[in-house]
RODO-2510 file (C-alpha; in nm, 4 decimals, decimal comma):
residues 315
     n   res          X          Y          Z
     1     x    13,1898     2,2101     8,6785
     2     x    13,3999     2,2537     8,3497
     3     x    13,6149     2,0179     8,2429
     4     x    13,9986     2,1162     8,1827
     5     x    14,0265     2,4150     8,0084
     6     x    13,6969     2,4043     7,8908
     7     x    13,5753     2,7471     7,7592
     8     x    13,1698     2,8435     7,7086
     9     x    13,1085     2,8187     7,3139
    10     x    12,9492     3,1468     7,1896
    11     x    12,9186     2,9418     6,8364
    12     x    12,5696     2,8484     6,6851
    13     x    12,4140     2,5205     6,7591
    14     x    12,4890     2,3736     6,4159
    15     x    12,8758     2,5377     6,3986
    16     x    12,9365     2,3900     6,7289
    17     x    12,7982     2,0089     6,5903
    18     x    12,9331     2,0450     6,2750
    19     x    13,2410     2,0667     6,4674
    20     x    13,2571     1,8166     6,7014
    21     x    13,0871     1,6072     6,4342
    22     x    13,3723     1,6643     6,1993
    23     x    13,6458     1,5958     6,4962
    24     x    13,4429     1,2630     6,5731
    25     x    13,4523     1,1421     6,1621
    26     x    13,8333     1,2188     6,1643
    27     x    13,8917     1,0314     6,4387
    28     x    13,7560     0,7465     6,2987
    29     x    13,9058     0,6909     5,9340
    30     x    14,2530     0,7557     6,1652
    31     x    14,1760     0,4983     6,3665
    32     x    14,0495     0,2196     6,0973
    33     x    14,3519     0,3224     5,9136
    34     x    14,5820     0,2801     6,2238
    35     x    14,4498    -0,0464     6,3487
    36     x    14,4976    -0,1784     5,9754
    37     x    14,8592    -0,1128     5,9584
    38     x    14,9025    -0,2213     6,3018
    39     x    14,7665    -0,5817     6,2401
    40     x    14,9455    -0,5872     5,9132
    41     x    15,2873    -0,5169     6,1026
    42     x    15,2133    -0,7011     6,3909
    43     x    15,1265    -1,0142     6,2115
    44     x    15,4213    -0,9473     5,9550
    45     x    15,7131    -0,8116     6,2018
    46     x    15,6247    -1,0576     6,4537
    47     x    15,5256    -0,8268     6,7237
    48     x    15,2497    -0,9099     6,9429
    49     x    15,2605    -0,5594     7,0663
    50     x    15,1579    -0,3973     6,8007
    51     x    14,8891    -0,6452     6,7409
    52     x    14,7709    -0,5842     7,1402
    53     x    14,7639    -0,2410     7,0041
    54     x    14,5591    -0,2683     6,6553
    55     x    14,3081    -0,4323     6,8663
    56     x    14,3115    -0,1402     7,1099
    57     x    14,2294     0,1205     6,7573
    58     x    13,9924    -0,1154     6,6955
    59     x    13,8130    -0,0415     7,0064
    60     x    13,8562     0,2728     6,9193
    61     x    13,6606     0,2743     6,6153
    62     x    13,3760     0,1482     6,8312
    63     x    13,3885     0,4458     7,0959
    64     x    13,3832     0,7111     6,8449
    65     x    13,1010     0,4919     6,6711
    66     x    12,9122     0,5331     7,0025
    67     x    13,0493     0,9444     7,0015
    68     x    12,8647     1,0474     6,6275
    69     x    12,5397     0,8204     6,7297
    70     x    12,5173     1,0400     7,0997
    71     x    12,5146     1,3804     6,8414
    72     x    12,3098     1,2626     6,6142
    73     x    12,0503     1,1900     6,8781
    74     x    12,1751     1,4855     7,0647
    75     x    12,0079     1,6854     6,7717
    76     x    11,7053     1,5507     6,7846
    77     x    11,4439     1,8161     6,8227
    78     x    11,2427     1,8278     7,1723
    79     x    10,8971     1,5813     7,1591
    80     x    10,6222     1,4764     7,3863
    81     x    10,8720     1,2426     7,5530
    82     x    11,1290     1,4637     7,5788
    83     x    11,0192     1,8153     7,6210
    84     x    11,4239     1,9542     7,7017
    85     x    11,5528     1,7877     7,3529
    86     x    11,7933     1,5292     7,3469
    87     x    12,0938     1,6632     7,4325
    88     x    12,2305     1,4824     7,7336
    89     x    12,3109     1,2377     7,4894
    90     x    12,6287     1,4327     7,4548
    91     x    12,6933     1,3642     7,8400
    92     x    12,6240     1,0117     7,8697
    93     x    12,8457     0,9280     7,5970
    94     x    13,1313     1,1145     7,7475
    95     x    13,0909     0,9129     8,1226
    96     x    13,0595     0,5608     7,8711
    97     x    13,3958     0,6808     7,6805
    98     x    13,5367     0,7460     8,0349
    99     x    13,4483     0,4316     8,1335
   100     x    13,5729     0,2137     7,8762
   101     x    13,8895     0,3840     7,8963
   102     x    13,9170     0,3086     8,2860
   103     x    13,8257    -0,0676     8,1965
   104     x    14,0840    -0,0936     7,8403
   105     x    14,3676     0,0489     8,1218
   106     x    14,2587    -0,1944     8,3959
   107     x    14,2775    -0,4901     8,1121
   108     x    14,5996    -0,3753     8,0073
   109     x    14,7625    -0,3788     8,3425
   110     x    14,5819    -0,7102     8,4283
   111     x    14,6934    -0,8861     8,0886
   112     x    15,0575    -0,7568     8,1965
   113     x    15,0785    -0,9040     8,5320
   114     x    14,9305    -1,2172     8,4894
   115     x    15,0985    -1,3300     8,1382
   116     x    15,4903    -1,4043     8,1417
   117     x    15,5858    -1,1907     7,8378
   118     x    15,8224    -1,3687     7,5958
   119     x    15,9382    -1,3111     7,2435
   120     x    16,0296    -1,5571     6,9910
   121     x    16,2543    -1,3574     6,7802
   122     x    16,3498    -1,0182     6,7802
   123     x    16,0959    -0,7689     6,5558
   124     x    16,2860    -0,6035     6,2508
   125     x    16,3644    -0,2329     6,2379
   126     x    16,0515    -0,1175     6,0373
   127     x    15,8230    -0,2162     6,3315
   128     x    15,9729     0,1070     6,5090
   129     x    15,8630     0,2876     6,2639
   130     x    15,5138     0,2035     6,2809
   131     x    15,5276     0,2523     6,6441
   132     x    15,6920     0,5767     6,6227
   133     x    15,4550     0,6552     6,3440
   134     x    15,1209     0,5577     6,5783
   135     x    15,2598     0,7895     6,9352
   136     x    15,3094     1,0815     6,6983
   137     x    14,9542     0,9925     6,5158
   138     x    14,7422     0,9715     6,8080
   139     x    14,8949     1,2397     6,9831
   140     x    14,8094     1,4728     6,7002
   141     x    14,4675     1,3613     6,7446
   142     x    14,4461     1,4594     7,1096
   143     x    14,5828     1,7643     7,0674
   144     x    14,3326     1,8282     6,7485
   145     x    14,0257     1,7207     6,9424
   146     x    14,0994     1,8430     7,2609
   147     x    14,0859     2,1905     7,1462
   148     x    13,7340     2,1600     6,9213
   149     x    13,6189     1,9819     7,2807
   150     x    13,7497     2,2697     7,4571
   151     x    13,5935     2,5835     7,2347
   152     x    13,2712     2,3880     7,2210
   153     x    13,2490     2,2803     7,5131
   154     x    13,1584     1,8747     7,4036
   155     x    13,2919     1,6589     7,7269
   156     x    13,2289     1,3612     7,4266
   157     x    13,5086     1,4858     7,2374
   158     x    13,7164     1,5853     7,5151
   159     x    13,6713     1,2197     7,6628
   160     x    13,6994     1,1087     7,3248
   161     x    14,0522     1,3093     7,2710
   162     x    14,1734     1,1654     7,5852
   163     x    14,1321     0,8176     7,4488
   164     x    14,4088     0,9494     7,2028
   165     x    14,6171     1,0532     7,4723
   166     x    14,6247     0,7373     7,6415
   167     x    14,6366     0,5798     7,2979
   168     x    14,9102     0,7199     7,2477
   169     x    15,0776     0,6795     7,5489
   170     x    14,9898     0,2697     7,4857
   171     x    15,1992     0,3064     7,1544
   172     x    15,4807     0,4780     7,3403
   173     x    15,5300     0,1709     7,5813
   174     x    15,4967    -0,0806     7,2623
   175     x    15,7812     0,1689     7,1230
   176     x    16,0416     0,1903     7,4267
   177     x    15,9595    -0,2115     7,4325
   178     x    16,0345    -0,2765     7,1078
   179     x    16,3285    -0,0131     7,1158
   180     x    16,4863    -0,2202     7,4524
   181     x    16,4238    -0,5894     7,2760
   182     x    16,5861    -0,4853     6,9357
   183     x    16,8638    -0,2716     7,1143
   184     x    16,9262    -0,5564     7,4467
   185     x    16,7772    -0,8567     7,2695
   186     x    16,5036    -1,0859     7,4195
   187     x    16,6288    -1,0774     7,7631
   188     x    16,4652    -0,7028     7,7873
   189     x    16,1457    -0,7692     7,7406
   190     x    16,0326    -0,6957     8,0808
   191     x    16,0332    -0,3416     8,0053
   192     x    15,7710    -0,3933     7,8010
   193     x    15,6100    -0,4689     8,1131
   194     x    15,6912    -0,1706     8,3370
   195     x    15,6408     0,0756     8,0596
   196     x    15,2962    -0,1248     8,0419
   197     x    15,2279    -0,0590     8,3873
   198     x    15,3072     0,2787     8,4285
   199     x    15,0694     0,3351     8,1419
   200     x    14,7709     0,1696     8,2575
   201     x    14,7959     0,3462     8,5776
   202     x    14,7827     0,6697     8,3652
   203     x    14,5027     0,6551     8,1705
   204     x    14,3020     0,4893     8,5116
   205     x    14,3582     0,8328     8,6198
   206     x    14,2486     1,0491     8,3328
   207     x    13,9738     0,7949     8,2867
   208     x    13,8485     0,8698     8,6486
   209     x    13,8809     1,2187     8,5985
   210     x    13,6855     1,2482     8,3073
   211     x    13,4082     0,9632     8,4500
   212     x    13,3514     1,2489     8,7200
   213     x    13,3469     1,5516     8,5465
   214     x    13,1130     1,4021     8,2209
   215     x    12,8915     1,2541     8,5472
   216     x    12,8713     1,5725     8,7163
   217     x    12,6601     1,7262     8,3615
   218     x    12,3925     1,4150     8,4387
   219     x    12,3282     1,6017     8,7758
   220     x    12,2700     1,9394     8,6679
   221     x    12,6047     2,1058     8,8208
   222     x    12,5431     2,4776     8,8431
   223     x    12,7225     2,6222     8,5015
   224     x    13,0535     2,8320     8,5579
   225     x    13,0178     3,1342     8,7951
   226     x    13,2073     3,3714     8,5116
   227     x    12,8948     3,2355     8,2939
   228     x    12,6377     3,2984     8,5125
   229     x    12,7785     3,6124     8,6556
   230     x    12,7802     3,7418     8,2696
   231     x    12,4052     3,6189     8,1868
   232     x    12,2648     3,7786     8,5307
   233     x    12,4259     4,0811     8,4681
   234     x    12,2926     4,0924     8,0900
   235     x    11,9150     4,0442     8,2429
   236     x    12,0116     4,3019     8,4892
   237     x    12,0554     4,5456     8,1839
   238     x    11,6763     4,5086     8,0544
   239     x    11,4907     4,8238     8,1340
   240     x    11,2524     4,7236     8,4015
   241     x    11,4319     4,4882     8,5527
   242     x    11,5019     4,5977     8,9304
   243     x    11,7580     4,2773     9,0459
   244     x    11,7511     3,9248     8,9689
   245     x    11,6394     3,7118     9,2821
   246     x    11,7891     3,3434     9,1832
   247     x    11,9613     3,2149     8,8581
   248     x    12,0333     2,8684     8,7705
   249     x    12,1958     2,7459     8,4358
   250     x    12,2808     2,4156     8,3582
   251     x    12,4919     2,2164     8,1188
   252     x    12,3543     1,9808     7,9034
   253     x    12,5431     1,8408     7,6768
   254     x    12,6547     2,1284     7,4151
   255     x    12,3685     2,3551     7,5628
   256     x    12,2923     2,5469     7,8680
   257     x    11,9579     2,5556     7,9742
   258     x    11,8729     2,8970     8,2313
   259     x    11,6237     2,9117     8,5182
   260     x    11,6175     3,3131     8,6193
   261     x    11,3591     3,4980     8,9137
   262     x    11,4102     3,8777     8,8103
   263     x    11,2171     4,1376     9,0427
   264     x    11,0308     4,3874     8,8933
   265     x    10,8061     4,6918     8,9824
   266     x    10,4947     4,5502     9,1793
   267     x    10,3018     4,8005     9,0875
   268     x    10,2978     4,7488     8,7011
   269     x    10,0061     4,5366     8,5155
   270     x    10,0463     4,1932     8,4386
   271     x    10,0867     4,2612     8,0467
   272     x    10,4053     4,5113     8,1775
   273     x    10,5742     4,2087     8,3456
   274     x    10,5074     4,0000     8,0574
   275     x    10,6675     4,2048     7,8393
   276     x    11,0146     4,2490     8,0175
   277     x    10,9711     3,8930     8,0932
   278     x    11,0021     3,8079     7,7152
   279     x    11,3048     4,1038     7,6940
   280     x    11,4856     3,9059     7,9238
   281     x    11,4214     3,5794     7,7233
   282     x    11,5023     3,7705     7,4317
   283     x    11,8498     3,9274     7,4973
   284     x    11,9833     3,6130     7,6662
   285     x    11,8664     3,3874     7,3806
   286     x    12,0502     3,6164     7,1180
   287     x    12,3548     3,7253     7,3569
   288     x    12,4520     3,3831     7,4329
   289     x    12,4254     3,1052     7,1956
   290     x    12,4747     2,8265     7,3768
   291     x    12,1461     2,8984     7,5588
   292     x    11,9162     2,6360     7,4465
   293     x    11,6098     2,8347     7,6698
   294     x    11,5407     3,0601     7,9450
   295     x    11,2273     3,0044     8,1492
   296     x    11,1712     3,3576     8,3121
   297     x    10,9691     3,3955     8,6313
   298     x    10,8735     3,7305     8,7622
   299     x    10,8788     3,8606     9,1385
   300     x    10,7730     4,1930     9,2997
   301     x    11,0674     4,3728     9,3561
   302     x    11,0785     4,4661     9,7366
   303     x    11,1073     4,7826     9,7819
   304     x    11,2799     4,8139    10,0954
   305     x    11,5893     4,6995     9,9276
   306     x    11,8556     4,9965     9,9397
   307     x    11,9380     4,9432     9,5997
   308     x    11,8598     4,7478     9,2842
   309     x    12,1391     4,5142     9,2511
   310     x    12,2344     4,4766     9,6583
   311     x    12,1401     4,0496     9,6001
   312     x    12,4090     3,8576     9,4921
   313     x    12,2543     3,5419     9,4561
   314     x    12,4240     3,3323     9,1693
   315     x    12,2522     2,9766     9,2486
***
């Protein structure tokens, strides 16, 4: 299962973390910078809104914290332990992301209907700005780290772009609040509320969403059928090979790992097989780059077959 508009990275293994690694630091200095000036107004302008909100960056700053520490173990190289690497690091970062989003939206919308909302005095114009200022921040963000998440392929980042989003959609509540109170006065402050609401349900959404599809990784979901499709038919191309029985690749985290069965001529010598057995490994391993491995099993083609590519089996 790919997540939205997810495409299959044909980058190296170190482009596609320098990357995402990049996207992640970003992130972060934005976000310690945000929830800075956010406290700072909040405090100063009187608007608890915009504090509510610098402590929301600040939780960001500890999700993307959690994000570069998942891809630096992510890297790790395989060990006795862990004989597949580390990479499903990657993945279980993205379902925690998605889950602390889905709890930060549920908090939100709790804090909202159980606290009257009141206002002692009404915020001066400048806090607008900083509101204004943090929607069109954030949502620059999302749209930056959505697309790195998308040509890699990280569900981290994506997850992690999406806390933007609803970041951003936080700051546009605090900004139509603050925009009612200082244009209506005090008496408007339940806006605040709805816009609140309305929100929260939101991002419970996307959170849910992404909790499902970063899940779905942790239970080796068959890869993309246009991605499978394309790697049988490149093993099909290796002379010797007659068809390819069963193919399984799986996602984990930036990396695909491939299980193929390719028939071949039962009459050869075991040193034959082993030979286009290791072409196989070989052309996949340089064709696609997001291949972390192949494991290649041979099978006697069966000769009363009508033709070497009548299967069609793509599990």
């Amino acid at each position: 299962m790919a997540l939205p508009g997810s495409t299959i990275n044909q980058l190296p293994r170190d482009v596609v973390y320098r990357e995402v690694i990049r996207a992640a630091l970003l992130g972060l200095v934005v976000n310690i910078l945000l929830a800075s000036a956010k406290l700072y107004a909040g405090m100063a302008g009187n608007s608890w809104a915009l504090v509510a909100d610098a402590v929301n960056s600040m939780g960001d700053v500890v999700t993307t914290v959690i994000v570069l520490i998942a891809f630096r173990v992510a890297q790790k190289p395989p060990d006795d332990e862990h004989p597949y690497g580390h990479s499903r690091a990657e993945g279980i970062a993205a379902s925690n992301v998605a889950l602390l989003i889905i709890l930060s939206a549920m908090a939100i919308a709790w804090e909202t209907l159980s606290h009257q909302l009141r206002i002692a005095e009404v915020p001066p114009a400048w806090t607008l700005w900083i509101a204004a200022a943090n929607v069109f921040i954030k949502e620059g963000l999302y749209q930056y780290k959505v697309r790195i998440g998308r040509r890699t392929g990280s569900a981290a980042i994506i997850a992690n772009a999406w806390d933007h989003r609803s970041d951003a959609l936080c700051a546009l509540a605090v900004l139509v609040g603050l925009f009612c109170i200082r244009w209506g006065g005090p008496q408007y402050v339940w806006t605040d509320r709805v816009a609140s609401l309305i929100v929260a349900g939101m991002i419970i959404v996307s959170g849910v969403k992404l909790f499902w599809q970063s899940s779905s990784e942790l239970m080796d979901v068959q890869a993309e059928p246009e991605f499978v499709g394309r790697i049988r038919s490149s093993a099909l191309s290796v002379a010797g090979v007659c068809d390819v029985e069963s193919l399984w690749v799986r996602k984990s985290g930036l990396e695909y790992f491939a299980d193929i069965h390719v028939e071949v001529d039962a009459e050869m010598t075991v040193a034959s097989g082993h030979r286009i057995g290791h072409a196989v490994k070989d052309r996949l391993l340089h064709e696609f780059p997001s291949l972390r491995d192949v494991l290649v099993h041979l099978e006697p083609f069966p000769h009363e077959h009508s033709g070497p590519h009548e299967k069609q089996d793509f599990r």
